[in-house]
BALOKOL-721497 format. One record per residue (C-alpha): x, y, z negated; chain. Coordinates in steps of 0.05 Angstrom, whole numbers, plus 32768, in hexadecimal, padded with zeros to 4 digits. Example, Ala and Ser with C-alpha at 12.3 -4.5 7.8 and 13.67 -1.06 7.14 Angstrom:
BEGIN
<site><px>80F6</px><py>7FA6</py><pz>7F64</pz><kette>A</kette></site>
<site><px>8111</px><py>7FEB</py><pz>7F71</pz><kette>A</kette></site>
// end
This chain:
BEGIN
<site><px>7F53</px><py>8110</py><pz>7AD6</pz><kette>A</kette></site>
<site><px>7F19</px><py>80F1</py><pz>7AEA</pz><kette>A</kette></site>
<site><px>7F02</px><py>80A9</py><pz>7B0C</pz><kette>A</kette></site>
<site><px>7ECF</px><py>808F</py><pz>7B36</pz><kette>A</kette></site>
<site><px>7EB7</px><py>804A</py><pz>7B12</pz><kette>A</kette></site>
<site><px>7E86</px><py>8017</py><pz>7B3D</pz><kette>A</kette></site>
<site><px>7E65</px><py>7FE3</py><pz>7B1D</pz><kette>A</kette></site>
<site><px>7E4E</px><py>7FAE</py><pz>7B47</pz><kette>A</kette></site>
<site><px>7E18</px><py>7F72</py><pz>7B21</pz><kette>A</kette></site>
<site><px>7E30</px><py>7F2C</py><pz>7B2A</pz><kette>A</kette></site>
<site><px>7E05</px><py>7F07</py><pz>7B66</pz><kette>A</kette></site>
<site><px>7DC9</px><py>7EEA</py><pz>7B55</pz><kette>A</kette></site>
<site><px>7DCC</px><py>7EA0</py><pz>7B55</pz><kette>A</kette></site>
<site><px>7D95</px><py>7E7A</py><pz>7B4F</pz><kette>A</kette></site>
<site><px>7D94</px><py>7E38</py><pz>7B2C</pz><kette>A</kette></site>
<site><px>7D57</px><py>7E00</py><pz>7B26</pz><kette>A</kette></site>
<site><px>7D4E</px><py>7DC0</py><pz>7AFD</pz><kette>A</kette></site>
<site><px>7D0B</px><py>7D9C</py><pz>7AFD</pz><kette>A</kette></site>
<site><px>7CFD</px><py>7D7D</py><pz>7AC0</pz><kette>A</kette></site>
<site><px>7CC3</px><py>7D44</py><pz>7AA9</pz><kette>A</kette></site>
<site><px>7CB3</px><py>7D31</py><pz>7A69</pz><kette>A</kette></site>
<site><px>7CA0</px><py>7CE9</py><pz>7A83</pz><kette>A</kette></site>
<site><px>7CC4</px><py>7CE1</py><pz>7AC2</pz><kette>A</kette></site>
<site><px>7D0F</px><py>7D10</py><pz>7ABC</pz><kette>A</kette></site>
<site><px>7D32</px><py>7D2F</py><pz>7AE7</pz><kette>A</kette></site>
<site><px>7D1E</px><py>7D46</py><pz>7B2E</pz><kette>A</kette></site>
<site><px>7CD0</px><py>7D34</py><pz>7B1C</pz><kette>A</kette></site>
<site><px>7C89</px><py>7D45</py><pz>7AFF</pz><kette>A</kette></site>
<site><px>7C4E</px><py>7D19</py><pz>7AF4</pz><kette>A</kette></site>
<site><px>7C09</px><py>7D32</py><pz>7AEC</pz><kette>A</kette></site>
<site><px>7BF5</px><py>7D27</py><pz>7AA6</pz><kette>A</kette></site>
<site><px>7BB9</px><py>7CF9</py><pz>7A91</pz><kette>A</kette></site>
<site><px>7B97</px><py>7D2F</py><pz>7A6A</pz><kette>A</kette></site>
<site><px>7B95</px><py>7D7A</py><pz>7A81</pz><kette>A</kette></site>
<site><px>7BAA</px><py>7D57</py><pz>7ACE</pz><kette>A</kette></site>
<site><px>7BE3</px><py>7D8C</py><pz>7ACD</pz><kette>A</kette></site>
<site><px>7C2E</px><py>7D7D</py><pz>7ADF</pz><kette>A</kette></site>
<site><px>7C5A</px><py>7D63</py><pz>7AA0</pz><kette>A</kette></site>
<site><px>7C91</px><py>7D84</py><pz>7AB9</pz><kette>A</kette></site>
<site><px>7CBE</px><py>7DC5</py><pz>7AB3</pz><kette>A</kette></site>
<site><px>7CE0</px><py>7DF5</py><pz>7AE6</pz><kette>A</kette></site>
<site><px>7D23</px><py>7E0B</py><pz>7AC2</pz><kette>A</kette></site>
<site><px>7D4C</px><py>7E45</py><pz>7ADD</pz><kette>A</kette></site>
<site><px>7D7B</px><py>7E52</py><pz>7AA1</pz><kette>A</kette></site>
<site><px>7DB0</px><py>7E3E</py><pz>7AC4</pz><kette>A</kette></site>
<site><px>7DAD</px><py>7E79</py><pz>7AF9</pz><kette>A</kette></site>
<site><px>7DDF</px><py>7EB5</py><pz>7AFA</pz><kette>A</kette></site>
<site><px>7DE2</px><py>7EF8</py><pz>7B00</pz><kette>A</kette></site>
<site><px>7DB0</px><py>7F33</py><pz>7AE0</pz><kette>A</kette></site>
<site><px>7D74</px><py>7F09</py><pz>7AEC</pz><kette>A</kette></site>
<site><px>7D2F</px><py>7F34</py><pz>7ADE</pz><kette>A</kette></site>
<site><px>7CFD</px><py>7F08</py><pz>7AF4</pz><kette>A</kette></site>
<site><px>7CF3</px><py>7ECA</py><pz>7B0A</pz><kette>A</kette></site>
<site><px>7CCE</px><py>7EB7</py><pz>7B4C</pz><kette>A</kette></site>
<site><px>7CBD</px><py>7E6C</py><pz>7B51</pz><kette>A</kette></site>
<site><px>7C9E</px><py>7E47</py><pz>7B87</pz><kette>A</kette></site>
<site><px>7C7E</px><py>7DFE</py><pz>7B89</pz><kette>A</kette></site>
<site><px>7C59</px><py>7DDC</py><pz>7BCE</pz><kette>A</kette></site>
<site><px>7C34</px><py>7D99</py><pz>7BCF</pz><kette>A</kette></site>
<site><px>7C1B</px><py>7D87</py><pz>7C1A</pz><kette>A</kette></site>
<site><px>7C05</px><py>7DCA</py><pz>7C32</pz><kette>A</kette></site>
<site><px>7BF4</px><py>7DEB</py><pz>7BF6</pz><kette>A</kette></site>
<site><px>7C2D</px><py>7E1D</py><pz>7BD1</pz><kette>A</kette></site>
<site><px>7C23</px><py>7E3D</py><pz>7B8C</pz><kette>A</kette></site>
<site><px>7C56</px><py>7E79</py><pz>7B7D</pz><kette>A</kette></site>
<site><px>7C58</px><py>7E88</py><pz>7B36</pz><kette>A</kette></site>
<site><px>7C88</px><py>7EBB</py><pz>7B10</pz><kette>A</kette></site>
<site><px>7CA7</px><py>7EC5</py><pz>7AD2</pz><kette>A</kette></site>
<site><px>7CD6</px><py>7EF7</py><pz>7AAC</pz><kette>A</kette></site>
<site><px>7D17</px><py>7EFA</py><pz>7AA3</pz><kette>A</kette></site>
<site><px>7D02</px><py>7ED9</py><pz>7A4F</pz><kette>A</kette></site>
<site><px>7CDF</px><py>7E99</py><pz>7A75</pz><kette>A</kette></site>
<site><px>7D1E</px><py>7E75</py><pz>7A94</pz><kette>A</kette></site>
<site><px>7CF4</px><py>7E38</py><pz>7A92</pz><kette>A</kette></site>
<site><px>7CAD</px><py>7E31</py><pz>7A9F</pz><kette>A</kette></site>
<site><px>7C78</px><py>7E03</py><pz>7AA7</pz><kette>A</kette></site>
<site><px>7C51</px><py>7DFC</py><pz>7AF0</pz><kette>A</kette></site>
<site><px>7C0D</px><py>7E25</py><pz>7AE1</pz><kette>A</kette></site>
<site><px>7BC3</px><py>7E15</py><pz>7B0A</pz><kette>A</kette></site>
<site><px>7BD3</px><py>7DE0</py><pz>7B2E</pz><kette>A</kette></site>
<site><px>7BAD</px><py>7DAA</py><pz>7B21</pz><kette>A</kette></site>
<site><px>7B89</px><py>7D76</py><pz>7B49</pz><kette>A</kette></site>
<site><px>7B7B</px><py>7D96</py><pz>7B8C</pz><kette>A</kette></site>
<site><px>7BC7</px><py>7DB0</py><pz>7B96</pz><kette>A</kette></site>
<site><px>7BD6</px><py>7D63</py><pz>7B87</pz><kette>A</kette></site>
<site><px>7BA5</px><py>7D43</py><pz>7BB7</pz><kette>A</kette></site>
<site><px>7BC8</px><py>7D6F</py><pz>7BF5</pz><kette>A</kette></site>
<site><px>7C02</px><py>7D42</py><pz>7BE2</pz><kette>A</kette></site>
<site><px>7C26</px><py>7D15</py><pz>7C1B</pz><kette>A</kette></site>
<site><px>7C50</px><py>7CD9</py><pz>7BFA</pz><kette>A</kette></site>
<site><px>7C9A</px><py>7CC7</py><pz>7BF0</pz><kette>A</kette></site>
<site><px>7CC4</px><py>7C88</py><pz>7BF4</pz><kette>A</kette></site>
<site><px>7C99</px><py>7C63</py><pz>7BB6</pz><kette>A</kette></site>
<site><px>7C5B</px><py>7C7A</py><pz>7B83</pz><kette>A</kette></site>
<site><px>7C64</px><py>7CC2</py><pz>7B8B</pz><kette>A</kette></site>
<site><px>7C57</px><py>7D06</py><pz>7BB5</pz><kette>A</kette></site>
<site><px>7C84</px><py>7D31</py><pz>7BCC</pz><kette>A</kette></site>
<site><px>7C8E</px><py>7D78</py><pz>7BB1</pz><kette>A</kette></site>
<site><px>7CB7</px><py>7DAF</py><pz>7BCB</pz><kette>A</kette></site>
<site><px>7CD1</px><py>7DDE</py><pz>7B8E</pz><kette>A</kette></site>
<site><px>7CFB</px><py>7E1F</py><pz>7B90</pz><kette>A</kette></site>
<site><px>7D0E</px><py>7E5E</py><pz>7B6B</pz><kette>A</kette></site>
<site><px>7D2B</px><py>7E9E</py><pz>7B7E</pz><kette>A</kette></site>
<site><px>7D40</px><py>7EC8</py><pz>7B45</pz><kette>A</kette></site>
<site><px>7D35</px><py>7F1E</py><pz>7B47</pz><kette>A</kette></site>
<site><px>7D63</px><py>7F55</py><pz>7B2E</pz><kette>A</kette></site>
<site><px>7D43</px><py>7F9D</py><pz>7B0A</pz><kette>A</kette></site>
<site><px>7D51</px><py>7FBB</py><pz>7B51</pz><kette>A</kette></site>
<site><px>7D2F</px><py>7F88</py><pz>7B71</pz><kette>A</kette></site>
<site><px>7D5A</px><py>7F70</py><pz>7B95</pz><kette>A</kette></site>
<site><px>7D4A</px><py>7F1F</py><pz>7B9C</pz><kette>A</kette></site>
<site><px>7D74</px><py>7EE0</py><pz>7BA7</pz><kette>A</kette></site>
<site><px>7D7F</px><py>7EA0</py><pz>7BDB</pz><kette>A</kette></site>
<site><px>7D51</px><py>7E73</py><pz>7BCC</pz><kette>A</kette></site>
<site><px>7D68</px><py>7E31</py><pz>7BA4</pz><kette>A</kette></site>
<site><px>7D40</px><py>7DEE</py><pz>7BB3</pz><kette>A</kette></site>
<site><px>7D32</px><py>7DAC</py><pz>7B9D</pz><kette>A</kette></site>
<site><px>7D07</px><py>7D6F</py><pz>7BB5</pz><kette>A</kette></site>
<site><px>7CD6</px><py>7D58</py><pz>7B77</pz><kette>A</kette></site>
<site><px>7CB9</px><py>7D10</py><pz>7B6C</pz><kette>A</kette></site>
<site><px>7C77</px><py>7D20</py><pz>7B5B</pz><kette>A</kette></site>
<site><px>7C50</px><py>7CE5</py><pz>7B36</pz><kette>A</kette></site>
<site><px>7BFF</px><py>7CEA</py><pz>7B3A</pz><kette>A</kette></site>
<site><px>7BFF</px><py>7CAF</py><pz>7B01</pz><kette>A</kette></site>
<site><px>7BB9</px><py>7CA0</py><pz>7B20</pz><kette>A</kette></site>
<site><px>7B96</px><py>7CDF</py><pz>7B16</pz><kette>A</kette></site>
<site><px>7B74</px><py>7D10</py><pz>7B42</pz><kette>A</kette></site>
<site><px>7B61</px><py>7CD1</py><pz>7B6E</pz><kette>A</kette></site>
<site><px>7B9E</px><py>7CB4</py><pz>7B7F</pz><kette>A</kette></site>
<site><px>7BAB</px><py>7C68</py><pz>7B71</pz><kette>A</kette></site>
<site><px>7BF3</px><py>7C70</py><pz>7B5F</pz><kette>A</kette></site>
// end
């Protein structure tokens, strides 16, 4: 006897929480010292055989793609700094708005949706803002 046996992966899911140390959930701030974002980009929560991680932050015009593997669920926004903040248009109150997302990459390559969330980004008067 013999069988034919097909394996098929689970979808990939992705799944994104933004994280502040100062502000919580759904926000960053741009810390007093290195002028960096506070914040983290967590994709534990996604499914499926994730191999690398493909995340994706705008301010204004300006978009920074940055990726991580499968190891770095949760990361922290790299090289952005003041002029990615200063392309910034504002939100209801003392913050900017920032557009975040993550798609998520099997070993095939094969690549998810994309997953997105609206951040509260807080210049806490640096990089020229008075806010």
């Amino acid at each position: 006897m013999t069988a034919a046996v097909t394996v098929t992966p689970p979808p990939l899911v992705p799944s994104l929480v933004v994280r502040s140390r100062s502000r919580g959930l759904g926000a960053c701030a741009v810390d007093e010292q290195s002028q960096e974002l506070d914040c983290v980009f967590d994709g534990s929560g996604s499914q499926g055989f994730v191999d690398t991680y493909l995340w994706t932050y705008t301010v204004g015009a300006t978009t920074v793609r940055q990726s991580s593997p499968t190891s770095n669920a949760v990361v922290s926004p790299q090289g952005a700094g003041c002029p990615l903040y200063q392309q910034g248009t504002g939100g209801e109150g003392p913050f900017l708005r920032m557009d975040a997302s993550l798609q998520i990459r099997d070993a095939a390559g094969v690549v998810s949706g994309v997953v997105r969330q609206q951040v509260r980004l807080y210049p806490n008067r640096q990089c020229g803002f008075s806010y």
